[in-house]
C-alpha positions in Angstrom: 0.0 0.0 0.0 1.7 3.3 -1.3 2.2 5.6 -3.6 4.2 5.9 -6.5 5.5 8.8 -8.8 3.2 7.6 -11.4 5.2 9.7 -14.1 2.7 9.0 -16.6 0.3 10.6 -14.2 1.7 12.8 -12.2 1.0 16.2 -14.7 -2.8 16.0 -14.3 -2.0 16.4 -10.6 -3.5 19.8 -9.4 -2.7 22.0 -6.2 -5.6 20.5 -3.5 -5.9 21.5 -0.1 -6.0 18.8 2.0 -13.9 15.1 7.6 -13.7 12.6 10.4 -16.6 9.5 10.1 -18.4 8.2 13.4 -16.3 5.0 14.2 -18.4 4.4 17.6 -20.0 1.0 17.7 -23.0 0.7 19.8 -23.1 -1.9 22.4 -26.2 -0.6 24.3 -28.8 -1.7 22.0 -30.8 -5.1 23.2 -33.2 -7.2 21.1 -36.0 -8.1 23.0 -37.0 -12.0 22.0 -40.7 -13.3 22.8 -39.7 -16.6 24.3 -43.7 -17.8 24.8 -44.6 -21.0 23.7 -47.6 -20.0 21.8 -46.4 -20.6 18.4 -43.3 -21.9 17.1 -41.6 -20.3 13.4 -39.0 -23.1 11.4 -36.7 -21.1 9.7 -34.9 -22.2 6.9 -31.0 -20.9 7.2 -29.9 -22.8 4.2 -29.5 -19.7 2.3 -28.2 -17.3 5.5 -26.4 -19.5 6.9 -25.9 -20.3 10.8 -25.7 -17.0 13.5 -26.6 -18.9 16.7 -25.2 -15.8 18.6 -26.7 -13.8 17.0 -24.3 -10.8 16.1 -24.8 -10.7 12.4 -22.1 -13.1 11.5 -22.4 -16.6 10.1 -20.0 -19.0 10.3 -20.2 -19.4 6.8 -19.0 -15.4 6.7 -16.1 -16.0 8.0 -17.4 -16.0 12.7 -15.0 -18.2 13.8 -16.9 -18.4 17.5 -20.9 -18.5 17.3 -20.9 -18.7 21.1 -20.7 -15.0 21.5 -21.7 -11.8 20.1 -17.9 -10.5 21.3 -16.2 -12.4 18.4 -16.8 -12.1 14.3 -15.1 -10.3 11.7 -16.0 -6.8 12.6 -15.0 -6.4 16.8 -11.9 -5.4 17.2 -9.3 -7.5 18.8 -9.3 -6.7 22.6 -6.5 -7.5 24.4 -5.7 -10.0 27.1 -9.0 -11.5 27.2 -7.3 -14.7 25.6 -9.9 -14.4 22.3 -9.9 -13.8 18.9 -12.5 -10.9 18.4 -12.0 -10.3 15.4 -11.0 -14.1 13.6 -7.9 -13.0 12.0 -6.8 -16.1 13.7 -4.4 -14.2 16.0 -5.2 -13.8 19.5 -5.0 -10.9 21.7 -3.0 -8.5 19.2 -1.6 -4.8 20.3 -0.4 -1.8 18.1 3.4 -2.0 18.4 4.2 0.1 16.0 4.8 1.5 12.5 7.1 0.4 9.6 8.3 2.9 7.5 10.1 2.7 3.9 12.5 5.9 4.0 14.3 6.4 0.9 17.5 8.3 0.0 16.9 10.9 -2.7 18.3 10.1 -5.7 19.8 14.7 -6.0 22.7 13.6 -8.5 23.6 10.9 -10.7 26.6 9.7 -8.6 24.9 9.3 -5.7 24.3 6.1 -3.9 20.4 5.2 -3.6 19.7 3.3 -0.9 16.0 2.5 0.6 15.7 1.4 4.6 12.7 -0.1 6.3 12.6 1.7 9.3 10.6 0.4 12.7 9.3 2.9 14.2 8.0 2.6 18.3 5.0 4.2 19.7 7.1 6.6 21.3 7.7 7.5 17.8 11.4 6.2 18.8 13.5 4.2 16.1 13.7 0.2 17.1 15.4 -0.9 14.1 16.8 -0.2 10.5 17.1 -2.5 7.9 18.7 -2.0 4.6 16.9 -3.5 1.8 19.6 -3.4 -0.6 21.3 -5.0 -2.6 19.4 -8.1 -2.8 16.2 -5.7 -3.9 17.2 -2.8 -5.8 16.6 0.3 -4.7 14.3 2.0 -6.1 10.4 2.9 -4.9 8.5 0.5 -2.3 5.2 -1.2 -1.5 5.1 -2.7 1.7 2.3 -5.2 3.3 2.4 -8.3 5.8 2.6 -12.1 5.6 0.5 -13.2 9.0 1.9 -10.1 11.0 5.6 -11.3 10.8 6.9 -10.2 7.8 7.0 -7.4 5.2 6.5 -7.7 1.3 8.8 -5.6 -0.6 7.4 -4.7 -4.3 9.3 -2.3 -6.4 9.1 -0.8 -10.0 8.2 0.9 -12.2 9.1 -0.5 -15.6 8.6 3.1 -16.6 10.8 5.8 -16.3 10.7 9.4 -16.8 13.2 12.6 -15.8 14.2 12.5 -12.0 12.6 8.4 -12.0 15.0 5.9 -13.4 16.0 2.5 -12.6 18.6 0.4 -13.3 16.4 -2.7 -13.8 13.9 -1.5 -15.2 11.2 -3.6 -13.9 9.7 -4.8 -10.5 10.4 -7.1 -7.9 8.8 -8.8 -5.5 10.7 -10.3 -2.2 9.6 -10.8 1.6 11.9 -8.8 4.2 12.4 -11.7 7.2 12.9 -10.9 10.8 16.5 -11.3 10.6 16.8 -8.3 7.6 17.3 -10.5 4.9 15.9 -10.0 1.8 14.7 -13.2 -0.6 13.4 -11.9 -4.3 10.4 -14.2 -5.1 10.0 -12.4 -8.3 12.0 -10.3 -11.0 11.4 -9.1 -13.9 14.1 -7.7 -15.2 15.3 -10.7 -17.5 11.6 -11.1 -18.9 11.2 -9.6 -22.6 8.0 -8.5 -24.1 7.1 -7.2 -27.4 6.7 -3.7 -28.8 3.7 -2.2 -26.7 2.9 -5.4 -24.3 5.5 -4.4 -21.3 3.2 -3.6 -18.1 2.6 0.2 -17.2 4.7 -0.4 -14.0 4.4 -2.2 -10.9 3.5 -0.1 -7.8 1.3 -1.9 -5.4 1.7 -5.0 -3.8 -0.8 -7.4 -0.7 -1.1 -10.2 1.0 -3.7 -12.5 0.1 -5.2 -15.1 2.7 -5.1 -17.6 0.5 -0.8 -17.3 0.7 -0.3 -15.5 -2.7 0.2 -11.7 -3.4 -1.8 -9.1 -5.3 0.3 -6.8 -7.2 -1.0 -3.7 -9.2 0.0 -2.0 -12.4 -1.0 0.7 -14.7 -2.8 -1.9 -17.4 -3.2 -5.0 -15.3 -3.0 -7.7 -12.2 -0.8 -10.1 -11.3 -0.9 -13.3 -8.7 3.0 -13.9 -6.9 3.0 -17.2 -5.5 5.6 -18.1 -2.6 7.7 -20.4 -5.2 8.2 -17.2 -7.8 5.4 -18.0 -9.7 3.5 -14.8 -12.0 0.1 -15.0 -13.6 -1.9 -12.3 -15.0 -5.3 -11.8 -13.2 -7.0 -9.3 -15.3 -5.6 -7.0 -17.8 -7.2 -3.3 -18.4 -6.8 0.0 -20.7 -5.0 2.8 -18.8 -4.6 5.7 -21.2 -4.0 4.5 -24.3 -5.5 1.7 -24.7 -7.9 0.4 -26.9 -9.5 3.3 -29.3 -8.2 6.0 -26.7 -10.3 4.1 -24.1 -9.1 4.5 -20.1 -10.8 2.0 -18.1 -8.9 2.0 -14.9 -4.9 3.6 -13.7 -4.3 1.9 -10.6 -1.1 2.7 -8.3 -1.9 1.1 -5.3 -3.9 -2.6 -4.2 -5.1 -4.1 -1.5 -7.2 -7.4 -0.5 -10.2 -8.0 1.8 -8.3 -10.4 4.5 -12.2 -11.9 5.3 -13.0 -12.0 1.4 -9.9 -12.5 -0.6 -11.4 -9.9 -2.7 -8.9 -7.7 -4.1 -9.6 -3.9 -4.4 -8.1 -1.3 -7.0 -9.1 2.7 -7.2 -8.0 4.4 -10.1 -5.5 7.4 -9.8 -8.1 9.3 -11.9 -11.1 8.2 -9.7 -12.5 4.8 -10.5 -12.8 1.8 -8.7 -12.7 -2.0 -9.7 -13.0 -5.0 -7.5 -11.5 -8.8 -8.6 -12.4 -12.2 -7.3 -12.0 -15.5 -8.0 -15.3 -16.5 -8.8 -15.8 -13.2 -11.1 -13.0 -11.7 -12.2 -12.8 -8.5 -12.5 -15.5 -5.6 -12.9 -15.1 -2.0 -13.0 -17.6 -0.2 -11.3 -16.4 3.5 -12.0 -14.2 4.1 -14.8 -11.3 6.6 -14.5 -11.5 10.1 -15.7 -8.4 11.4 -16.9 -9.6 14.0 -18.7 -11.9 16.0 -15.7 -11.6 13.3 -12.7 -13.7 14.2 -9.4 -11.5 12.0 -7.3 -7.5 11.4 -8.0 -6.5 8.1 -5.4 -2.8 7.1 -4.6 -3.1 5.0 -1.8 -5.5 2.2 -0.1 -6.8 0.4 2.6 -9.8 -1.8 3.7 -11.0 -1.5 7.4 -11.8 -5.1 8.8 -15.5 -4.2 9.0 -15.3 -4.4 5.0 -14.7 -0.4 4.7 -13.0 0.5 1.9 -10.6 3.4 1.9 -8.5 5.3 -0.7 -6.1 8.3 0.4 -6.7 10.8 -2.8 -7.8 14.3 -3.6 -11.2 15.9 -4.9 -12.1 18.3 -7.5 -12.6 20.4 -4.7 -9.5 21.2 -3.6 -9.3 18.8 -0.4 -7.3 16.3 0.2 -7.9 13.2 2.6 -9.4 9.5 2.7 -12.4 9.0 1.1 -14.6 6.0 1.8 -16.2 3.7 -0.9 -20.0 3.3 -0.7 -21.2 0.6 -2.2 -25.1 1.3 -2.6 -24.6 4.7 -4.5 -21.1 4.0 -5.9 -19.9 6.9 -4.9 -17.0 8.3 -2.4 -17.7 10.0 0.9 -15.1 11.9 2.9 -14.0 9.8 5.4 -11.4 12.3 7.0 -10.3 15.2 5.3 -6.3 16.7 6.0 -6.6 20.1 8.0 -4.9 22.6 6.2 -2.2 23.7 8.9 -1.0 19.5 7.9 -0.8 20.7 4.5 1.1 24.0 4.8 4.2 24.6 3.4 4.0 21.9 0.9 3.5 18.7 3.0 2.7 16.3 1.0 0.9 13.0 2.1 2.2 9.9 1.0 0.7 6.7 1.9 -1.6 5.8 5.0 -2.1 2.3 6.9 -4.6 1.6 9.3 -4.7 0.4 13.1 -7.0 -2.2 12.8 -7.7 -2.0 16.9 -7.9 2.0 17.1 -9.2 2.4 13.5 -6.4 5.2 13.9 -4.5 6.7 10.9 -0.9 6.7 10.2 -0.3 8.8 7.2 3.2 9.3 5.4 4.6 12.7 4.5 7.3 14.7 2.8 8.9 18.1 3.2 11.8 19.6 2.2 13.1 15.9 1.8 12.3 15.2 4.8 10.3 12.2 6.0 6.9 12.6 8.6 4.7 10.0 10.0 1.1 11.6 11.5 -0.8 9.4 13.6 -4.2 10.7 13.1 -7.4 9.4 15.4 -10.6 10.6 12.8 -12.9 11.8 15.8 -9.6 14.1 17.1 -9.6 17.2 14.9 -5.5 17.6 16.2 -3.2 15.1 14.4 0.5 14.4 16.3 3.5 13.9 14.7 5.1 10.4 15.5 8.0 10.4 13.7 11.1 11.8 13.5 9.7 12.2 17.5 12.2 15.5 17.7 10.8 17.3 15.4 6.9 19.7 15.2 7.0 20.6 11.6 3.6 22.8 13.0 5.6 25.0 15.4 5.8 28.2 13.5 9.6 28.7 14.6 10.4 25.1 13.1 13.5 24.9 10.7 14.0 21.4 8.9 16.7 19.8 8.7 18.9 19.4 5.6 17.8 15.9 5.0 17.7 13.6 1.5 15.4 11.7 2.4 12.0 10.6 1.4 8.8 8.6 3.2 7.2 6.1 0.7 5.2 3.0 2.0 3.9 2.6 5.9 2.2 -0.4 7.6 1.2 -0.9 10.9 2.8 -3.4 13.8 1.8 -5.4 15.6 2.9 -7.4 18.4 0.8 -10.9 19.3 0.7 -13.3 22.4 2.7 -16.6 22.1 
């Protein structure tokens, strides 16, 4: 989950300006059930499937403890209370942390581009650093976990442009172990395609819970297995395509962890979904011409929310939330505009699955931010570099050469 200097893109990018959404969950409410013997209903849950607790879960969807209303899908995990609320089939989780992809700038030719994973505390203190050179080249990131205990690593683009070139040329896809070590499961670089049939870059990459990995390009989707293993998923127009036809840009991917399903939003507004059983269909087409939404970055809330960090025709800049009735986007939280003075610029977000907290990526100067952001809060606090308020007026930054890219959220799990 990222962003990436789509270079094809990037011009149609306007000057934006960067609303919170009620993430209570009301426990109060209780059903009142006639227990009288008077008459006696059969109903048939062949098509629902079984909810003996009750809580709007089946076990068919996914509730791996119909005993209780305190475990499905949708609770959040609550810790020390030796359950798995929420059946991600870890028990008692806790926020540990962020991961951060901080990238040296690439100012001249000569210089040495190097790209760190970066482990950042909730002190907003620095755990670890881990170089993810040279076994994956350096070069722009995607980052998401394998079962919470390590990191994918998914670079590119095929694509280059002025300021944006790679050596390779092409992407990558490798898993970052707890030791450091990188192991490529996937390159690119040796495979040769035809005049016009190379992919329009690889820029997002996620775990699916079926073991494999989603990754996103401009023009299409591939499946990574563990053994190295590429296959094609579903193949689109982006820009030029077929009579001038844009169906979809993607630059980021993520999947449904309940679902498997695997969700795209276009950098010029539209949104697709893929499954197995369907493929893939394209609910809003992107507008490259006059888009109303531009989206670099997503993430789906365990509840089955769908997020995409973006910016409207408007002028603000924030997540917006996917709505599935009207097809449509809602502002989920929208940036204040003290974050965005002084040409901040937000980068990627991740989730906290337990807080439904933001952690949103950021760049100034060359200098890398991290804002933890709670939506019902309308003050955001800086959590890394811990040192440093970029909103105290008297702030100078530092001459850094640096860069944020990717972020994920840690988490730590009991044995």
């Amino acid at each position: 989950m990222r962003f990436v200097p789509f270079v094809l893109l990037a011009a149609c990018a306007g000057e934006h300006t960067f609303l919170p959404p009620d993430t209570s969950v009301d426990t109060e409410e209780t059903d009142v059930v006639d227990t009288s013997p008077q008459e006696t209903d059969t109903v048939d849950t062949s098509d629902t499937g079984t909810d003996a607790d009750g809580d709007g879960w089946t076990v068919e969807e996914g509730d791996c403890d119909d005993t209780t209303i305190w475990v499905n899908p949708a609770w959040p995990e609550r810790p020390n209370d030796q359950k798995d609320n929420d059946c991600d089939g870890l028990v008692d989780e806790q926020f540990a942390g962020i991961t951060l992809v901080d990238s040296k700038v690439l100012v001249n030719p000569s210089d040495e581009r190097r790209s760190d994973l970066v482990d950042v505390n909730l002190l907003g203190d620095v755990e670890r650093t881990v170089s993810v050179s040279p076994a994956m080249t350096p070069g722009v990131y995607s980052l998401d976990y394998v079962g919470g205990r390590s990191a994918i690593v998914q670079i590119g683009p095929r694509v280059s442009g002025e300021g944006w070139s790679f050596t390779d040329g092409a992407g990558k896809v490798g898993e970052i172990g707890a030791t450091g070590a990188a192991t490529v499961l996937w390159d690119d670089s040796a495979t040769e395609y035809a005049d016009g049939e190379a992919p329009l870059g690889y820029y997002g990459v996620a775990a699916h819970p079926d073991g494999w990995y989603a990754v996103s390009g401009g023009d299409r989707l591939w499946r990574v297995d563990p053994d190295g293993t590429m296959t094609v998923l579903a193949q689109w127009d982006c820009l030029e395509g077929t009579e001038g036809v844009t169906e979809i840009c993607p630059v980021d991917v993520a999947v449904d962890r309940f679902s498997g399903e695997v969700v795209l939003f276009g950098y010029f507004g539209g949104y697709a979904v893929w499954n197995e059983a369907t493929g893939l269909d394209i609910a809003v087409l992107d507008n490259p011409e006059t888009p109303a939404h531009q989206f670099w970055s997503t993430q789906i809330v365990d509840d089955g929310t769908r997020l995409a960090m973006g910016a409207d025709d408007a002028g603000g800049v924030g997540v917006y939330a996917w709505d599935e009735d009207t097809e449509t986007y809602a502002v989920h939280y929208a940036f204040p505009e003290a974050l965005l003075a002084d040409a901040f610029q937000p980068v990627d977000f991740a989730v906290d699955q337990i807080s439904r907290d933001f952690f949103v990526s950021a760049n100034r100067d060359w200098n890398p931010y991290v804002f933890r952001i709670s939506p019902d809060v309308p003050q955001s606090g800086v959590l890394y570099p811990a040192i440093f308020d970029p909103l105290d007026p008297d702030y100078v930054a530092p001459a850094f050469d640096h860069e944020a890219q990717s972020i994920l959220v840690r988490y730590s799990y009991a044995p």
